[in-house]
C-alpha positions as CSV (number, residue, x, y, z in Angstrom):
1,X,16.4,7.9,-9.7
2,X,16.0,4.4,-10.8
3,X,19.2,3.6,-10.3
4,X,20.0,5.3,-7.4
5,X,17.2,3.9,-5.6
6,X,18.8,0.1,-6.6
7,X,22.3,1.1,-5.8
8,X,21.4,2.2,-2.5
9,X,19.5,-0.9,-1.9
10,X,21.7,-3.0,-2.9
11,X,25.2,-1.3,-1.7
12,X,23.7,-1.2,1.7
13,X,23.1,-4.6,1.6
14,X,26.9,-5.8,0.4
15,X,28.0,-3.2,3.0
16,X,26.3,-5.3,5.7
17,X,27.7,-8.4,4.8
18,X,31.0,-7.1,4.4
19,X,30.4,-5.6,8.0
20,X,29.5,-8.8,9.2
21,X,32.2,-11.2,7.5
22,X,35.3,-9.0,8.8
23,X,33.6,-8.8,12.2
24,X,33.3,-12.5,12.1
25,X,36.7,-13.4,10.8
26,X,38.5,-11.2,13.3
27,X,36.7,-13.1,16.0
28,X,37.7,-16.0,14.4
29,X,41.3,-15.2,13.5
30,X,41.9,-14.3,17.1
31,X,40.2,-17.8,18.6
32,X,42.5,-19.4,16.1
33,X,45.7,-17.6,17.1
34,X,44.8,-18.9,21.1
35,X,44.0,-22.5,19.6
36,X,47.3,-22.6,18.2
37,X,49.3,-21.4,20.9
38,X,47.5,-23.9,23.1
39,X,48.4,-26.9,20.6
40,X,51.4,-26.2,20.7
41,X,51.9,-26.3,24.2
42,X,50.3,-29.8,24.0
43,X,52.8,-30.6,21.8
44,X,55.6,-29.9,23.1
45,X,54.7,-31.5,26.1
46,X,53.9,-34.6,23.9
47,X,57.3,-34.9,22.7
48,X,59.0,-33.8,25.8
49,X,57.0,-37.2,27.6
50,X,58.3,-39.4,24.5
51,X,62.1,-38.0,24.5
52,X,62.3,-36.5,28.3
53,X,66.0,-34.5,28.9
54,X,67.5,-37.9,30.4
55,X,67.3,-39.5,27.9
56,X,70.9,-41.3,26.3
57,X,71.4,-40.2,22.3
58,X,71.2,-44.0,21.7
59,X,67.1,-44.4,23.1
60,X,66.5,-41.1,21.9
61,X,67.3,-42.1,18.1
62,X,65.8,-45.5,18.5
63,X,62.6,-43.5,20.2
64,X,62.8,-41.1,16.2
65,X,63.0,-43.9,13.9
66,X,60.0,-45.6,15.6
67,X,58.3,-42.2,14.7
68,X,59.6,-41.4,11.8
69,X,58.3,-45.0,10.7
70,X,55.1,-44.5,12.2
71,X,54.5,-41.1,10.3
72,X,56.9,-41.5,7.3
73,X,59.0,-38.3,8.8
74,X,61.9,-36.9,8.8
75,X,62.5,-36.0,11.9
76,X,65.8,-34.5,14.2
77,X,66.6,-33.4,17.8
78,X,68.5,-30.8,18.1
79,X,70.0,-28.8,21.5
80,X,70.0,-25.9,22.6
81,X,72.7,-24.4,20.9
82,X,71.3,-26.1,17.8
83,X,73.5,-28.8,17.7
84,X,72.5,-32.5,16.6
85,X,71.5,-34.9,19.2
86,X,69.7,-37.3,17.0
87,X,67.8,-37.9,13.8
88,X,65.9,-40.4,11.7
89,X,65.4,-40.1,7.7
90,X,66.7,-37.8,6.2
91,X,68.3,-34.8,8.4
92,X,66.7,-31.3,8.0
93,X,68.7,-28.3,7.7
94,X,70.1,-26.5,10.7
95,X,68.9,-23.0,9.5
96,X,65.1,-24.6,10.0
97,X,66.1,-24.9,13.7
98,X,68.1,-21.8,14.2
99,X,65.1,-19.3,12.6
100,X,62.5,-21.5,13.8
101,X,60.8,-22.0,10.7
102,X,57.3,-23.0,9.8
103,X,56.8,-23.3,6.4
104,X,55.7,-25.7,3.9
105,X,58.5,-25.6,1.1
106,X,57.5,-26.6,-3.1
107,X,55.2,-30.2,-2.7
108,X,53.5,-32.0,-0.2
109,X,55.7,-31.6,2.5
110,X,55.5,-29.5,5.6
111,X,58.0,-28.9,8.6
112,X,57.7,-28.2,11.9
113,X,59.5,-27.2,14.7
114,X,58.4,-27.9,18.1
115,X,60.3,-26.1,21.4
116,X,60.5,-28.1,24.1
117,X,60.8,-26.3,27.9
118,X,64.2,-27.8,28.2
119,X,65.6,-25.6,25.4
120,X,65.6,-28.8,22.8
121,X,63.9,-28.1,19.6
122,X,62.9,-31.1,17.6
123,X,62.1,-30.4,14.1
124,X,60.0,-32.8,11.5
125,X,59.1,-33.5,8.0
126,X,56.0,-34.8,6.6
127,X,53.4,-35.1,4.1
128,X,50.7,-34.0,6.6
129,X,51.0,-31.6,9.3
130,X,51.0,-32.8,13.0
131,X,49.1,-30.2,13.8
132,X,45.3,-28.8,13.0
133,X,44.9,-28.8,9.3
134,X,44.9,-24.5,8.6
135,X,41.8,-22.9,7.3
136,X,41.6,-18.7,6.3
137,X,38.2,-18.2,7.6
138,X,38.2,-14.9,5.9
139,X,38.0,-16.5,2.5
140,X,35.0,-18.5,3.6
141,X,33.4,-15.7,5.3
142,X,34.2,-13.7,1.9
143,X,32.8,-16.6,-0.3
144,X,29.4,-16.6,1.9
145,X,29.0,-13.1,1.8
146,X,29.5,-13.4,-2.5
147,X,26.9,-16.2,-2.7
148,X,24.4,-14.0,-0.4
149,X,25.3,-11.5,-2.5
150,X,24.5,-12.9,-5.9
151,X,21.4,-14.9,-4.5
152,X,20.2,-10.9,-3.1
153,X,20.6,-9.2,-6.3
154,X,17.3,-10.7,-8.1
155,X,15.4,-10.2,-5.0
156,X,16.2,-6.6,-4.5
157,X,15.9,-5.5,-8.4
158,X,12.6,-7.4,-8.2
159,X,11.7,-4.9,-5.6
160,X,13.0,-1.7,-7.0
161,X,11.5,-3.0,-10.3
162,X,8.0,-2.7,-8.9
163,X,8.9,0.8,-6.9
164,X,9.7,1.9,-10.8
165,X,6.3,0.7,-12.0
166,X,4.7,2.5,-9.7
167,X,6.4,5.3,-10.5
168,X,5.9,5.2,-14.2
169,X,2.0,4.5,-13.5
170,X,2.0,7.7,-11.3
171,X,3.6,9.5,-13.5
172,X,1.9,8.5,-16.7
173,X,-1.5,9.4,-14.6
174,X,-0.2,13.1,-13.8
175,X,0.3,13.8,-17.4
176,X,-3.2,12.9,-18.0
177,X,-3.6,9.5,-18.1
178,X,-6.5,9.2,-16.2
179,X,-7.1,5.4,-17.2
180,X,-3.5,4.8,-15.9
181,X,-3.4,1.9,-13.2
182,X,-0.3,0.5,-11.2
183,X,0.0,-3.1,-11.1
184,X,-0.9,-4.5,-7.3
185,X,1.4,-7.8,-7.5
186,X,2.0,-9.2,-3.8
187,X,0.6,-8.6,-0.5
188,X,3.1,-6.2,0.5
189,X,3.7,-2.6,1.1
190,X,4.6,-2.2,-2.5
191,X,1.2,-3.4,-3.4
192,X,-0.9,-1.6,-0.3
193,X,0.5,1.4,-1.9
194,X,-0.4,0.5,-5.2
195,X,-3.9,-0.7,-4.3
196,X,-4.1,2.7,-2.6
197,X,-3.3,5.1,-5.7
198,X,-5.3,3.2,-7.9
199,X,-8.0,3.5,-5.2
200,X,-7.1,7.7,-5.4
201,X,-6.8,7.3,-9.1
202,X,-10.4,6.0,-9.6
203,X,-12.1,8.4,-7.6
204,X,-10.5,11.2,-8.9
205,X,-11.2,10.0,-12.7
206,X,-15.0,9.6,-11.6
207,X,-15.0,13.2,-9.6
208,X,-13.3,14.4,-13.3
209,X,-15.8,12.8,-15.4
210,X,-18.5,14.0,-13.5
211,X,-17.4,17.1,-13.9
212,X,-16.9,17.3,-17.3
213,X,-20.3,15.8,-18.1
214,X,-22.1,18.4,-15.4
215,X,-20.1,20.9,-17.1
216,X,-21.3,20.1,-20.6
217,X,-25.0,19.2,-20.0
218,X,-25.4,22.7,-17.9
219,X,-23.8,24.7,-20.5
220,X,-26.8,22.8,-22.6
221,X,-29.4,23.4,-20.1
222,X,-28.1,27.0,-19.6
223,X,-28.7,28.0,-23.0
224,X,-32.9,27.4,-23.2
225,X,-33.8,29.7,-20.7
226,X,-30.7,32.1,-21.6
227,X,-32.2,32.1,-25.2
228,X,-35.8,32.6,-23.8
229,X,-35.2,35.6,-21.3
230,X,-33.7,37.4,-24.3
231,X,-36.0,37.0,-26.7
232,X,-38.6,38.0,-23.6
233,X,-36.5,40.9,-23.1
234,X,-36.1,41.9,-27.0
235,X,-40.2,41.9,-26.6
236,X,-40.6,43.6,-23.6
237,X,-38.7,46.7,-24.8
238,X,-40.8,47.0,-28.1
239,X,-44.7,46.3,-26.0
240,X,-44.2,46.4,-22.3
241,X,-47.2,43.9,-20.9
242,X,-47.3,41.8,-17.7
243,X,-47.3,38.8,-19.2
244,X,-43.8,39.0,-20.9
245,X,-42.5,40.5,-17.9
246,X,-44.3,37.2,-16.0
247,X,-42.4,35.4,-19.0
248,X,-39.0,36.8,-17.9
249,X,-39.4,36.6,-14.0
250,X,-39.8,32.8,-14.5
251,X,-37.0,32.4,-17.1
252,X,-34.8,34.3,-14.2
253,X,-36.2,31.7,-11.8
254,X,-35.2,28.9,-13.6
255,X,-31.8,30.3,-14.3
256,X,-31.5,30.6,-10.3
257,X,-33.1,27.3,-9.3
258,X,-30.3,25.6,-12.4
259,X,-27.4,27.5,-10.6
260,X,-28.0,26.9,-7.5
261,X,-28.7,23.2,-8.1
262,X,-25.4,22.9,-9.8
263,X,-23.4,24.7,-7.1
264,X,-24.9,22.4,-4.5
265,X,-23.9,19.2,-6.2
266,X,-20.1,20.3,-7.0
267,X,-20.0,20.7,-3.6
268,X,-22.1,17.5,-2.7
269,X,-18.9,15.8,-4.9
270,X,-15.9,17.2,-2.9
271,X,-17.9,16.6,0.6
272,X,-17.4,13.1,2.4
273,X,-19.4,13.9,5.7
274,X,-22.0,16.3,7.0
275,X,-20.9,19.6,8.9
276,X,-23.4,19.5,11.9
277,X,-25.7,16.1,11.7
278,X,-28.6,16.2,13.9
279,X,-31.4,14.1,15.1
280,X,-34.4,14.8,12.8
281,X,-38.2,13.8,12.7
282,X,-38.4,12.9,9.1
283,X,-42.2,12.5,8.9
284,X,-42.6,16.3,10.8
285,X,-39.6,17.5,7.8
286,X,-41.6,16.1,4.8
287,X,-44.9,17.4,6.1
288,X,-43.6,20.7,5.6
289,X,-42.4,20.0,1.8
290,X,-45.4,18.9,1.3
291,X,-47.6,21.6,2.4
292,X,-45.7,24.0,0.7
293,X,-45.8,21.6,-2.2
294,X,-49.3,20.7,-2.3
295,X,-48.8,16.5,-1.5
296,X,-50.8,15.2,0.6
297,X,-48.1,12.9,3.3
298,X,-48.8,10.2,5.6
299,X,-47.1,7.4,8.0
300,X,-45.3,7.3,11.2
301,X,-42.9,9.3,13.2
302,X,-39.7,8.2,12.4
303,X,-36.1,9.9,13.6
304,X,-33.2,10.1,11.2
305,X,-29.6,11.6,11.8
306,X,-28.5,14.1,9.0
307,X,-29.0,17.9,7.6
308,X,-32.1,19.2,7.7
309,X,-31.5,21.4,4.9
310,X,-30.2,19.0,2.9
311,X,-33.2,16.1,3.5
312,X,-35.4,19.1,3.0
313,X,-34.4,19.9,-0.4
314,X,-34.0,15.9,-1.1
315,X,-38.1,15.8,-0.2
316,X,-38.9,18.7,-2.5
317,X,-37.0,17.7,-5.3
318,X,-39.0,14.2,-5.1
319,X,-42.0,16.1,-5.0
320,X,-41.7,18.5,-7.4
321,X,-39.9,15.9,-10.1
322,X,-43.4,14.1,-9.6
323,X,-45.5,17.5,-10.2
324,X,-43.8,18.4,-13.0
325,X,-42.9,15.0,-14.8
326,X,-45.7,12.4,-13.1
327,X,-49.5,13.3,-12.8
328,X,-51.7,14.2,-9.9
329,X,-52.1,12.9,-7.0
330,X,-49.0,13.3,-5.7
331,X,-48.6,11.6,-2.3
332,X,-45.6,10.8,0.0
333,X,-45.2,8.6,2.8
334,X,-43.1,7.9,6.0
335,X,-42.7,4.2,7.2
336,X,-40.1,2.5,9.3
337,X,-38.9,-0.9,7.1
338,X,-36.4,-3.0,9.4
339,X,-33.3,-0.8,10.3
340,X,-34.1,2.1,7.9
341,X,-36.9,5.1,7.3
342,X,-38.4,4.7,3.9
343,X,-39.7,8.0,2.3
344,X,-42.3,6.9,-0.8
345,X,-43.2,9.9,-3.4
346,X,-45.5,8.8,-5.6
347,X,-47.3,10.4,-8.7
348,X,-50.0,8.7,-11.1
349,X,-48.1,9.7,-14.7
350,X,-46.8,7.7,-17.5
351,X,-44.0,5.9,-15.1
352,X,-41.1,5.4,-15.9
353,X,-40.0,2.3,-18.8
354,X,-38.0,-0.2,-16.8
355,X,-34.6,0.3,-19.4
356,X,-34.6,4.0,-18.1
357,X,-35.2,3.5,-14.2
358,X,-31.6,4.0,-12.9
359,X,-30.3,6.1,-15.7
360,X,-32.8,9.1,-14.5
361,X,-30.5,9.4,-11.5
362,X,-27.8,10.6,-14.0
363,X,-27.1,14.6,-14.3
364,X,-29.9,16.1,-17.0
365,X,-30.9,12.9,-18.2
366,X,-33.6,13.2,-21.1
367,X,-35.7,10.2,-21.0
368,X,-36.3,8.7,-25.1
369,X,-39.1,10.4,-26.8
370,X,-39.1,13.9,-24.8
371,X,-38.1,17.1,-27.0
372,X,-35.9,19.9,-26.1
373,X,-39.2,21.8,-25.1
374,X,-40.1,19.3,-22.9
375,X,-36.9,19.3,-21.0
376,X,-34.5,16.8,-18.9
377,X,-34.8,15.6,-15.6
378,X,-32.2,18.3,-14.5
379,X,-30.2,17.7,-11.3
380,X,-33.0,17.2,-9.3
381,X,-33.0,13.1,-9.1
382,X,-29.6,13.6,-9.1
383,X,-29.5,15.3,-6.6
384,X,-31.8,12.9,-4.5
385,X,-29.2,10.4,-5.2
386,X,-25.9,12.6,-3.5
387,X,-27.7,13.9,-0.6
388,X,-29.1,10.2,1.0
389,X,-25.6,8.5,-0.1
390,X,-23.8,11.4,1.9
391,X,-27.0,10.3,4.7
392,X,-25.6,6.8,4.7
393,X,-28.7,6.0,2.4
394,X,-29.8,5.0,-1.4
395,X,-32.4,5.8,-3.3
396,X,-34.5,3.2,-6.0
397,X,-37.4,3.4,-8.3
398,X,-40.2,1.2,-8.6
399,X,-43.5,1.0,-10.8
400,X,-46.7,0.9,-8.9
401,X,-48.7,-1.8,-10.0
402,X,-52.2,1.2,-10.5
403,X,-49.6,2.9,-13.1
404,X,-47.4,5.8,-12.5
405,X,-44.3,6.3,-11.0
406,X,-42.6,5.7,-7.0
407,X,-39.3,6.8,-5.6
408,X,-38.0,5.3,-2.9
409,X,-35.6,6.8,-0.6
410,X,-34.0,4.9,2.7
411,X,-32.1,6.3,5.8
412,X,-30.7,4.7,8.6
413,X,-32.8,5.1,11.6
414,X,-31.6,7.0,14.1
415,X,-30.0,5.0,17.5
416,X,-30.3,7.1,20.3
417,X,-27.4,8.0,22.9
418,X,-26.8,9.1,26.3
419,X,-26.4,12.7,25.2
420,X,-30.0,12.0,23.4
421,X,-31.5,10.9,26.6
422,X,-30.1,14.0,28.6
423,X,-32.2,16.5,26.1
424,X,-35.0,15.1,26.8
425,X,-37.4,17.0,29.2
């Protein structure tokens, strides 16, 4: 392929030029042929005015040796039955006359034979032509089409040479090369292309290693309450009681909540924009969370644009990370801050140590010092963080100055449209 892809180039390059420098020398060749014919129509009239047809032999001879001085000639007049009439130098050959030769024999000289319209024919000998000095414009439109040629050959091999990087960066990168990268040299097309696989190649490496990580930490996660419903099960066949059975409904519930959770953020990864965004009132959505949740919310009416189910479970993850992991009160609060909707869950727990406030957005982070029986963080922060990116939004963590711990979640406020303004009553 590499190669063929040069050759191709590069023939159809040379194949231009050779297109172009035959076009041009024909077009040449055939102004030349009329410029000749017209010079020597010039000429002949030329001599015909210095030696006219009645003219005595005697002032026609003196007339040739004045030339033939003048241009260090040879030159003789013959008639038109190619007999001599007069000469000056050295007399040329009569077969020069008879075939009307135009040659230029061994050296530096070169003859020519002029027909005059009276049927004369005066033929000369020199060391320069009296006539237009020739020129084969095909050789110089061959040697220009070489040197473009030559000076083409780096540039296009430069180009092919980065089409076969490209290649071998894509290919190294579908073996399984992940880390692979193209080089993006120049500002061209080459290098949008470039800019644009490595651009694929990135996202798909992150989507890959997120995957593999989610994949790993759940199989983790997975086997706690696997290896706690069977033990509960194991004990519930040998004494039935309600508070093993109790034990097992809530392993189950666990196992559902972990699945589900996992499910929604594989396809939180392979989602770029909601299905059916609508305009929401976020403070009315998370005073719903929180009465089923037991936080007590405040603030102001504010309108969003997004899923409602989504934001909802975004709410009651905040809230119930901050039951489980923080300590009582929980509260949450809606407030408008410049162009975006801040949601504020806050518990009164431990907090959070300022080394490990962004990595609890991670999938099943453990914070340092908690056990396997006091479990992760799950997907649940995680989660927070998918759903308000894929809002448009971001979510941060602060630490209250009164102790515990705050997340922070911001939306874009909603702008209202025409079609807005026609559902109202």
């Amino acid at each position: 392929m590499r190669s063929r892809l040069f050759l191709k180039i590069y023939l159809t390059l040379l194949a231009s030029l050779a297109a172009v420098a035959i076009a041009s020398a024909a077009f040449v060749w055939l102004g030349q042929g009329e410029e000749e014919s017209s010079w020597q129509s010039q000429r002949a009239r030329f001599v015909t005015a210095l030696i006219p047809p009645d003219m005595d032999p005697q002032s026609v001879e003196a007339t040739l040796r004045r030339l033939s001085r003048a241009f260090d000639a040879d030159i003789s007049v013959y008639d038109p039955r190619g007999r001599l009439i007069a000469s000056a130098g050295q007399p040329l050959p009569r077969e020069i006359v008879e075939r009307r030769w135009h040659h230029s024999p061994p050296g530096n000289l070169h003859t020519i034979v002029t027909e005059l319209p009276d049927g004369r024919a005066v033929a000369a000998r020199m060391e320069r032509p009296f006539r237009p000095a020739g020129r084969n414009p095909l050789a110089y439109l061959a040697l220009i089409a070489s040197v473009i040629g030559l000076a083409a050959y780096p540039v296009v091999r430069h180009l092919t040479r980065r089409l076969e990087r490209l290649r071998g960066g894509v290919d190294a990168w579908g073996r399984g090369d992940l880390v692979a990268r193209v080089p993006e040299d120049g500002s061209d097309e080459v290098a949008a292309v470039a800019k644009s696989f490595n651009r694929a190649a990135d996202h798909v490496e992150r989507l890959i290693r997120s995957h593999r990580a989610l994949l790993a930490n759940a199989s983790h996660e997975l086997r706690s309450p696997l290896a706690r419903l069977r033990i509960a099960i194991d004990l519930y066949e040998q004494a039935p009681d309600e508070n093993r059975k109790g034990e097992i409904v809530r392993n189950l519930a666990e196992l559902d909540i972990l699945v589900e959770e996992i499910l929604l953020a594989s396809r939180l990864d392979h989602v770029e924009k909601l299905d059916a965004p609508e305009s929401l009132d976020l403070l009315a959505l998370v005073s719903e969370e929180g009465a089923h949740n037991g936080v007590e919310v405040s603030g102001t009416p504010a309108m969003v644009t997004g899923d409602a189910r989504l934001l909802g479970r975004l709410v009651r993850n905040l809230m119930q990370n901050a039951l489980r992991h923080g300590g009582t009160p929980v509260t949450a609060t809606v407030a408008q801050a410049g162009g975006d909707v801040e949601i504020r869950v806050r518990d009164h727990g431990p907090g959070i140590p300022e080394t490990e406030s962004t990595r609890v957005f991670e999938p099943f982070y453990r914070p340092s010092g908690r056990g396997e029986a006091t479990g992760g963080w799950g997907l649940g922060l995680a989660l927070v963080r998918q759903i308000a990116e894929h809002h448009g939004g971001a979510v941060r963590y602060e630490s209250p100055s009164g102790g515990g711990a705050c997340f922070i979640v911001a939306l874009p406020v909603h702008r209202a449209t025409p079609k807005d303004e026609l559902k109202r009553p």
